[in-house]
C-alpha positions in Angstrom: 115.4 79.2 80.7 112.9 81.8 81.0 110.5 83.0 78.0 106.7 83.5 77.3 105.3 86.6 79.1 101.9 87.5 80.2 99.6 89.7 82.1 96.6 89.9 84.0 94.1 88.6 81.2 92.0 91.9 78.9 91.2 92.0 74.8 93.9 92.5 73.5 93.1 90.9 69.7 92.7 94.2 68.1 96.3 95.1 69.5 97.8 92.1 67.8 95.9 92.3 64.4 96.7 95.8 63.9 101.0 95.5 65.0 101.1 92.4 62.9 102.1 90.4 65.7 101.5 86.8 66.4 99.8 85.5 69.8 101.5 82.2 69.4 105.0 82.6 69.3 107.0 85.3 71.3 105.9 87.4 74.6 101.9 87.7 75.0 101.0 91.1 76.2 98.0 91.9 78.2 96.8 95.2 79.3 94.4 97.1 81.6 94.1 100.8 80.5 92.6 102.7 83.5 92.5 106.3 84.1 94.5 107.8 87.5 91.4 108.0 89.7 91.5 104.2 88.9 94.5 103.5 90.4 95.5 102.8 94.5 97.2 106.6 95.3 100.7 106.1 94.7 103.7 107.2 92.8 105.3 105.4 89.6 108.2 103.6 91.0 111.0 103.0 88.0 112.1 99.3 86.7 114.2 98.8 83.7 111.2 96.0 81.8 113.8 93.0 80.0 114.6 94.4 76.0 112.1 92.0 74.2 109.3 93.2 76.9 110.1 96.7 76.3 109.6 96.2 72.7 106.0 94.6 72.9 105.1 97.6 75.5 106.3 100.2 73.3 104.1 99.0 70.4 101.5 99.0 72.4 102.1 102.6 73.7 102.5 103.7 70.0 98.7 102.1 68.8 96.8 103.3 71.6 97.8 106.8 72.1 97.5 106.4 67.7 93.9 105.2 68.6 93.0 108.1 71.7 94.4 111.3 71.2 95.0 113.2 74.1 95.6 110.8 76.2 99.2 109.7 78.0 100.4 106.5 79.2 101.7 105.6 82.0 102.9 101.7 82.8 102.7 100.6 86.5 105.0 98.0 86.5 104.1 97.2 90.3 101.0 96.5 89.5 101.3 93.9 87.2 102.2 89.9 86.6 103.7 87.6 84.6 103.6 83.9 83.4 107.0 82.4 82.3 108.0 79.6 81.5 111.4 77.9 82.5 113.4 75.2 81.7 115.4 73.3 84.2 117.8 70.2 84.6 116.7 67.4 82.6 114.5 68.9 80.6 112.1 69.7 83.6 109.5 72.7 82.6 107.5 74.7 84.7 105.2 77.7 84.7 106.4 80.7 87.1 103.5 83.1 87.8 105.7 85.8 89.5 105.4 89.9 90.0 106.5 91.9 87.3 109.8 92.7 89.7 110.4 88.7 89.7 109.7 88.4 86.2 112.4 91.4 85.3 115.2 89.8 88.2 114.8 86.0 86.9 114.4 87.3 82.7 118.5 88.8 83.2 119.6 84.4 84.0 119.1 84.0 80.0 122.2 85.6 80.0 124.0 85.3 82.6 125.0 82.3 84.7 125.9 83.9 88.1 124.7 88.1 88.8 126.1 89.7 92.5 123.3 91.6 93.9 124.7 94.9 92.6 124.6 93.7 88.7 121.2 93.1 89.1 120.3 96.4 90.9 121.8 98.3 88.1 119.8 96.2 85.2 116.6 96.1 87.0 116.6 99.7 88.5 113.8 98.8 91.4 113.6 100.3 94.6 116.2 98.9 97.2 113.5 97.2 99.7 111.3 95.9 96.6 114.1 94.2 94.9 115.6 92.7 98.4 112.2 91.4 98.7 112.2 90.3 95.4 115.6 88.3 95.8 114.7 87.0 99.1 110.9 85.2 97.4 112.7 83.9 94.8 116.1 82.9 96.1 115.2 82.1 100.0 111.6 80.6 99.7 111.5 77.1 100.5 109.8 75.1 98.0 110.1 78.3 95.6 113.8 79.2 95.1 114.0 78.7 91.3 117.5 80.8 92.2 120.0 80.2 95.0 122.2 82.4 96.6 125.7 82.2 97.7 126.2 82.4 100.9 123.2 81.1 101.8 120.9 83.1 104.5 116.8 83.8 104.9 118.4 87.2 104.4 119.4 89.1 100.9 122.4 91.1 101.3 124.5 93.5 98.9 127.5 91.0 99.1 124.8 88.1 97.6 125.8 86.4 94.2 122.7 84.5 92.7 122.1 81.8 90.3 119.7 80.1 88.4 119.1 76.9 90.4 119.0 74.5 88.0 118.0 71.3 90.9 114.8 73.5 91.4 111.6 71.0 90.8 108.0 71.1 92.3 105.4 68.2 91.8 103.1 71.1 90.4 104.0 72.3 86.5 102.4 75.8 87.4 104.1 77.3 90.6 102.8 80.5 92.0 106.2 82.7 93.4 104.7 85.4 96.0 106.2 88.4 97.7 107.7 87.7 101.1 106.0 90.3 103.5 107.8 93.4 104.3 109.4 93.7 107.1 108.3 96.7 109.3 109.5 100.2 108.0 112.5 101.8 110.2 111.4 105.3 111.0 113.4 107.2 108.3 111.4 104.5 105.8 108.2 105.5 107.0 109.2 109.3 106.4 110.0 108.7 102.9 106.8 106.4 102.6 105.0 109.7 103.8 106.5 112.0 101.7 106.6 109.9 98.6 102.3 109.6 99.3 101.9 113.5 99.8 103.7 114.6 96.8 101.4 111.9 95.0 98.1 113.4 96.3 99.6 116.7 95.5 97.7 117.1 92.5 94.9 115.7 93.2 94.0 117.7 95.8 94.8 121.0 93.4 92.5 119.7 90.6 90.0 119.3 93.2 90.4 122.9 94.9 90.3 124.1 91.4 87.3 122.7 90.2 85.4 123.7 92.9 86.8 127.3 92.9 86.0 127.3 89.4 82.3 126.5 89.9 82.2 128.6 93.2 84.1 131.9 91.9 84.2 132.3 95.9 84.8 130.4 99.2 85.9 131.1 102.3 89.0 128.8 103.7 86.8 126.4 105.7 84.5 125.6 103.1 87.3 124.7 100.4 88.7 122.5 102.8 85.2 120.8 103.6 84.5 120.8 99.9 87.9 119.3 99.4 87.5 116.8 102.1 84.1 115.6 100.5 85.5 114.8 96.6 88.3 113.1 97.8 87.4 110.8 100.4 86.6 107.8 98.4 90.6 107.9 97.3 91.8 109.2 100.4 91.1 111.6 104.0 92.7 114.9 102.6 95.1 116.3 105.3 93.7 120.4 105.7 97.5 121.6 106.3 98.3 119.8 103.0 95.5 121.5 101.4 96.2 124.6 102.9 99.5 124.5 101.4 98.1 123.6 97.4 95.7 127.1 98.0 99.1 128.7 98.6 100.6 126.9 95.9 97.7 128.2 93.8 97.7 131.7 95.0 101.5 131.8 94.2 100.7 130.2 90.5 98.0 132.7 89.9 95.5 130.5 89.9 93.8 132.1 93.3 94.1 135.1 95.1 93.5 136.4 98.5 90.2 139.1 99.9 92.0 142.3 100.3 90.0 142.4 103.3 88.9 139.0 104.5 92.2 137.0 103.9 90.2 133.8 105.1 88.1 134.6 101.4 89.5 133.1 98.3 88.9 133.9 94.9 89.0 132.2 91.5 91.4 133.6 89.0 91.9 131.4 86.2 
């Protein structure tokens, strides 16, 4: 079945030397440590990583924040890849590169023969349209569908059972799995998408009001919101009503405060 996991490719020799682990046998861990500014703007979306997984990731949690103090850690699960390898009828192997996602969805058929859709919602904990999407890459793919679903559709519903799909064989022994595209966002989806990315930018867009109030003392409304507009727009175009509402946010914290006589004048309190 499935085993042998690894990541986008980084040093990771020090990691091993100093846990006691061994590269050769068991899951291979690679990891790219970047700080937030790094990172596309988004939020941390959860997924429950497969036990033996877990257990390499939280060693290496435990030796860097031992190494960098100060620091916090913070996996992006989306982000990331995986190598597995898989055995299949008659002894057939084959290298999977899949998504992380796949990788946690296809780890669960070590132990289990048959999973409905639900059972694997529940171990896996992934947002509803990334693990349909998931399901539908590795189950309805032709060519790709190291799992098959009962009854079979080129769609993933919440009545699905899956299975591994033992038949499954390619004339290539490393098989690349992508992510079927996602189908366009209803308009209650794209609300969500919306408010999931301004509660993300969020604090950005305070750190950056309040280091520039902190070097200013005092600003008027339209130059915060130029100034604002200016740090961030290599991540992103700051919205002003969204920044108007962090200098509220700010004002109510304690961290502004208001003119008494030009309300349009802020000033740094912190």
């Amino acid at each position: 079945m499935f085993t042998d996991m690894k990541t986008s490719q980084d040093t990771m020799q020090g990691f091993y030397e100093a846990m006691g682990l061994s590269l050769a046998n068991g899951p291979v861990l690679s990891v790219q440590v970047l700080t937030t500014g790094s990172w596309p703007t988004q939020s941390t979306p959860t997924c429950n990583l497969p036990p033996e997984i877990l257990t390499v990731c939280n060693k290496f949690k435990t030796y860097y924040l031992g190494t960098h103090n100060g620091r916090r850690l913070t996996w992006q699960t989306n982000m990331g890849s995986a190598d597995i390898k898989a055995t299949f009828s008659g002894g057939q192997k084959h290298e999977l590169n899949v998504s992380t996602y796949q990788m946690c969805v296809l780890m669960l058929f070590n132990n289990a023969d048959g999973l409905s859709y639900k059972e694997i919602e529940q171990a896996v904990e992934i947002l509803t349209i990334e693990l349909k999407r998931c399901l539908q890459s590795l189950a309805c793919a032709k060519g790709k569908n190291v799992l098959r679903k009962e009854p079979m559709s080129k769609d993933v519903s919440e009545d699905d059972v899956f299975f591994f799909n033992e038949k499954f064989s390619s004339k290539f022994y490393k098989v690349k799995i992508g992510t079927v595209v996602a189908q366009k966002e209803s308009e209650p989806e794209k609300q969500e998408t919306r408010q999931r990315v301004e509660e993300d930018r969020k604090p950005q867009i305070e750190a950056a009001i309040v280091r520039i109030m902190k070097a200013r003392r005092v600003l008027d409304h339209n130059n915060i919101v130029a100034e604002v507009t200016k740090q961030l727009q290599s991540r992103f175009l700051a919205n002003p009503v969204l920044i108007k509402k962090r200098i509220e946010s700010l004002i109510e914290r304690e961290f502004l405060e208001r003119d008494r006589e030009d309300r349009k004048l802020y000033r740094y309190l912190a």
